[in-house]
N, C-alpha and C positions, 0 to 999 in steps of 0.2 A: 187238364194238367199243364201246367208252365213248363217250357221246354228251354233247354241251354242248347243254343247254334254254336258250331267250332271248326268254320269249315265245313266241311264234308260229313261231319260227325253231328249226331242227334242226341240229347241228354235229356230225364226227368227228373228237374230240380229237386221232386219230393222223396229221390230214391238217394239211398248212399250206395255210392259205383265204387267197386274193383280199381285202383289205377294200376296200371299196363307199365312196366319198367323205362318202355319206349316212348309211353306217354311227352308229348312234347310239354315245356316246363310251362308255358299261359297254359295252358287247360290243366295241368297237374297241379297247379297253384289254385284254380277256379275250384277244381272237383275239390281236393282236399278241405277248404274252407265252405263247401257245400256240404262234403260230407259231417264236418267239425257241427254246423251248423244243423243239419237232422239231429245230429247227438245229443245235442242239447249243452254242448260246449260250453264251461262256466267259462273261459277266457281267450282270446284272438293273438295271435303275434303279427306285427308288421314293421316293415321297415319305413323307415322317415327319406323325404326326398333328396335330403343332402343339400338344401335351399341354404342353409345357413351354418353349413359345417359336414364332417365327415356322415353319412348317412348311418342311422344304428340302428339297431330292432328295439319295439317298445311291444309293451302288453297292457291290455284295453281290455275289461270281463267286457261279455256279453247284456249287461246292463246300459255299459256306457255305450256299446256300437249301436245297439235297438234306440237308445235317446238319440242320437245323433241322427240314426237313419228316419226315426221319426220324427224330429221333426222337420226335415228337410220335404217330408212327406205332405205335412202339413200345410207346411208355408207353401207349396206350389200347389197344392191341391191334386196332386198327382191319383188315379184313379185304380181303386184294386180292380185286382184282373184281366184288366183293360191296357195296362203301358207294354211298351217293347224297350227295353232296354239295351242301348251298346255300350259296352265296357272295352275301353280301347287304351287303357291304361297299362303300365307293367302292374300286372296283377297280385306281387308281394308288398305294393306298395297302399298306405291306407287311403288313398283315394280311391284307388281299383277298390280295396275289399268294402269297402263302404257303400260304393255303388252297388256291389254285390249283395251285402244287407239289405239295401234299398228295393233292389228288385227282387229277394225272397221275402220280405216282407207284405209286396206290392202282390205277392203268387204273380210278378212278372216274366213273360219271357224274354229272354236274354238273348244278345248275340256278340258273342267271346271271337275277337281281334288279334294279332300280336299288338303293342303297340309301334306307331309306325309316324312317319311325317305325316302320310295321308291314308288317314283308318279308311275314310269311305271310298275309297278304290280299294279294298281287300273283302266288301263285305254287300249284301243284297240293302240297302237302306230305307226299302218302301214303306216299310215296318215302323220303322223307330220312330218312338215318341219323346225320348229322354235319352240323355247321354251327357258327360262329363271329354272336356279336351284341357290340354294346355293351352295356352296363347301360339306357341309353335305350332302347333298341330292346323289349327287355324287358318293361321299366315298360309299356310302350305295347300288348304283345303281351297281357300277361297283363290287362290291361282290355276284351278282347273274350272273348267264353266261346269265339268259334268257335277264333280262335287259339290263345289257351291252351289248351285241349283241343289242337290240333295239336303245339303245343310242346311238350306231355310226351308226346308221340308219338316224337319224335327221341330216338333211343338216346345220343348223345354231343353233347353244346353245352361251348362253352368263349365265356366270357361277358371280355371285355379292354377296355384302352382306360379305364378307370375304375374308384374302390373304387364296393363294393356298400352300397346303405343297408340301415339294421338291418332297416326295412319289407322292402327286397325280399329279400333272404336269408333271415328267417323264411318269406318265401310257399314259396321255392324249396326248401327242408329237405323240404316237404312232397310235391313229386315223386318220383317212383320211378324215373326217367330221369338218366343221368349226367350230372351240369351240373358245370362245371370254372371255378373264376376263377384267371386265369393272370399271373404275373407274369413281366415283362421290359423290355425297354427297344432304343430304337434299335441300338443297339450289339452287342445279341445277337441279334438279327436276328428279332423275337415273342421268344415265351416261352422261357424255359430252365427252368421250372417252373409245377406246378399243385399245385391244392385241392379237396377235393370239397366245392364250396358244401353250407351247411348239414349237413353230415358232422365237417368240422374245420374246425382252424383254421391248420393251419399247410401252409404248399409244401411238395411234395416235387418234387424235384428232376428234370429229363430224364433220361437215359441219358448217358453220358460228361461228365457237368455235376462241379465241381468248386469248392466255395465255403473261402471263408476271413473271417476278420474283421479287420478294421486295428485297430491300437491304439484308436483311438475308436467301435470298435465298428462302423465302417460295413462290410456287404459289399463281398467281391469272388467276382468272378465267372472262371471257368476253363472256357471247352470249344470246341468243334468248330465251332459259328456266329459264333465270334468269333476262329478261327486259333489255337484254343486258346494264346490269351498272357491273364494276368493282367488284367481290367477293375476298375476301381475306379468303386464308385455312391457316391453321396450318402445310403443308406439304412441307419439304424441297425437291427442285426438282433440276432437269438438264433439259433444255430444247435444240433440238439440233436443226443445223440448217435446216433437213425439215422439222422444226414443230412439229416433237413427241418429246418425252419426258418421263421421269425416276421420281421413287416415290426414294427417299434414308430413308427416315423417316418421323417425325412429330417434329417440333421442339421444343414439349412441351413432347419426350421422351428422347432428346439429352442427353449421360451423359460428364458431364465434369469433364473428368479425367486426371488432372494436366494442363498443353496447350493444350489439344487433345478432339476434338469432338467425341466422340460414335456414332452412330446410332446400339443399340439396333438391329433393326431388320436385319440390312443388317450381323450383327453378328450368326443372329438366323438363318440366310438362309444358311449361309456358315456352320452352326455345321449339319444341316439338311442334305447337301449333304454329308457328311464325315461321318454323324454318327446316323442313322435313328432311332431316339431316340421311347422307346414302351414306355417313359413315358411323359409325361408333364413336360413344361421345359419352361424359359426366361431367358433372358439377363437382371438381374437388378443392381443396383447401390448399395452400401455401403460404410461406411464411411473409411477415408483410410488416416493416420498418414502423409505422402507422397504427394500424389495425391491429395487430399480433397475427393475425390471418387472413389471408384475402380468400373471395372468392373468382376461382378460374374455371374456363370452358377448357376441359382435356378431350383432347381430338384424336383418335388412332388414326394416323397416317404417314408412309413414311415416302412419299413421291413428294417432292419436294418444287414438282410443277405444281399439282395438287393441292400442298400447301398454299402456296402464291394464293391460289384461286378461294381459298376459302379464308384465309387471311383477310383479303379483299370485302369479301360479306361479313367479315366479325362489327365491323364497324356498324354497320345497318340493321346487325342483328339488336346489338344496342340500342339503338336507336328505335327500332319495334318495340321494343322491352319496356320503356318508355309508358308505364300508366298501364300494363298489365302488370306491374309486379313493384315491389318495392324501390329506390333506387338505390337500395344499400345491396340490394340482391342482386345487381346485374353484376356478371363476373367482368373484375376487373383486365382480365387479360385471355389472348386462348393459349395453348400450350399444346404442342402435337408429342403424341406419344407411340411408342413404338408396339406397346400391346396394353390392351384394356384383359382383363379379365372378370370370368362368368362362372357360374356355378354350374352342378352335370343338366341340374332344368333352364340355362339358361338368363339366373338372374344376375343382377349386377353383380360382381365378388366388390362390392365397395371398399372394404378394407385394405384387400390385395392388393386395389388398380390405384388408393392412394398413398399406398405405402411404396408403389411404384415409381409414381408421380414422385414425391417426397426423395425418394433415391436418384430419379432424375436431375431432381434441382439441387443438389447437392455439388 
């Protein structure tokens, strides 16, 4: 029988439990959607990560969670009866319960976390086969030698929720353990595709997944977690011809700068290898006599020795730039600002920090 670890607490996944008033809320979230799941639950609630706006509850039958959990199952070959599972995510959210699919599915046994900077200091790890992190979580793991050493222990991670910085994908190439960055979105309930971090660079696609491009290039998405009807993103892609495929940006970050498309991030990735920035930093837009809109390097910093000092390398960063990237792309100026802002997982708030930027220059 597959067991759920919680702490000090022992569970039999295939039973529905009593919960205890006291019950702490990661395990009252766990048992609840365990017991939902015995019942034979026609429909799941979860809440969204707030990546891209205020966070809300959505509802997902049990058709779509089983397609999702399946094939995630599929694509890594993950083994019944055989995986250990940590789930170290906040467990209302549908990454957690997903994962939770995945390992009643698998008759896996589980081992239930709060979530935390660094899960694998709260938890025995000898076990785990498979687990799910953020890119934070990460960052934070692989700054202890006890954990990192743990974490290239675990045969399968699928790292979501956030892009990876150029820093941590270089560290992560260098394990021998399958580490996966996953792309998806509320709407297809996780992922409908992975990457082998530090392997490649482009998704390949779930099992029954079914992409297309809109005239401007943005995906769409086709499968089973989403009632297989047609989804349209906001994401400008490449799709090649064996079916995986490249994120370039969001078309609602493009800047238009004179006849010349930006993509922001694909700018941001190329300053990252060149120049491993210790501060916070984005590619935004401003207004531009010329162009209609230039592209600028925004810098949060507000020491103004500091500035001096990176002021000094913006020149040479240019200059790098130089034959990795377009030269309509390189930003034309830096601009130091006094706050960048991020979403509650961390991601860029793009809009917020150039509508910042934008009231600064005013």
């Amino acid at each position: 029988m597959a067991k759920l670890y919680f702490k000090d607490l022992i569970f039999d996944t295939s039973t529905v439990h009593p919960i205890a008033e006291e019950c702490e809320l990661q395990l009252k979230r766990a048992l609840v959607f365990i017991n939902n799941w015995n019942n034979n639950s026609a429909s799941f609630v979860f809440s969204t990560s707030g990546s891209t706006g205020i966070a809300k509850e959505i509802m997902s039958s049990r058709k779509e969670v089983e397609a999702s959990a399946s094939a995630t199952i599929q694509f890594l070959k993950l083994k019944q009866d055989s995986e250990h599972v940590l789930i170290c995510l906040q467990m209302h959210t549908v990454a957690a319960a997903i994962m939770l699919a995945r390992a009643l599915m698998l008759n896996a046994d589980i081992t239930l976390c709060e979530a935390s900077s660094n899960p694998l200091l709260q938890v025995d790890s000898s076990k785990i086969s498979f687990a799910s992190f953020v890119p934070l979580q990460v960052e934070s793991t692989l700054k202890n030698e006890v954990t990192k050493a743990a974490f290239q222990k675990i045969n399968h991670v699928i790292l979501g929720g956030a892009a990876l910085s150029y820093k941590l994908e270089s560290e992560l190439a260098a394990f021998k353990n399958h580490i996966w960055h996953s792309y998806g979105m509320t709407e297809t309930l996780s992922h409908i595709a992975l990457r082998r971090v530090g392997k490649e660079k482009v998704f390949r696609p779930m099992p029954l997944v079914e992409l297309a491009l809109l005239d401007n290039s943005c995906l769409m998405i086709k499968a089973p977690v989403c009632n297989n009807e047609w989804i349209k993103t906001n994401d400008i892609a490449t799709i090649h011809q064996d079916g995986s495929f490249e994120i370039l940006g969001r078309s609602d970050f493009v800047i238009n700068s004179g006849a010349y498309k930006i993509h922001p991030e694909r700018v941001e990735e190329a300053i990252q290898k060149l120049w491993p920035f210790v501060h916070s930093f984005f590619v935004g837009a401003v207004e531009d006599n010329l162009l209609t809109l230039a592209a600028v390097l925004a810098v949060e910093c507000n020491d103004e020795t500091e500035q001096e000092k990176i002021a000094l390398n913006f020149d040479k960063i240019k200059s790098d730039l130089q034959g990795q990237i377009h030269k309509y792309e390189i930003p034309k100026r830096i601009i130091f600002v006094e706050k960048i802002f991020y979403s509650q997982n961390l991601k860029l708030d793009r809009i917020k920090s150039n509508q910042a930027l934008h009231n600064q220059m005013l």
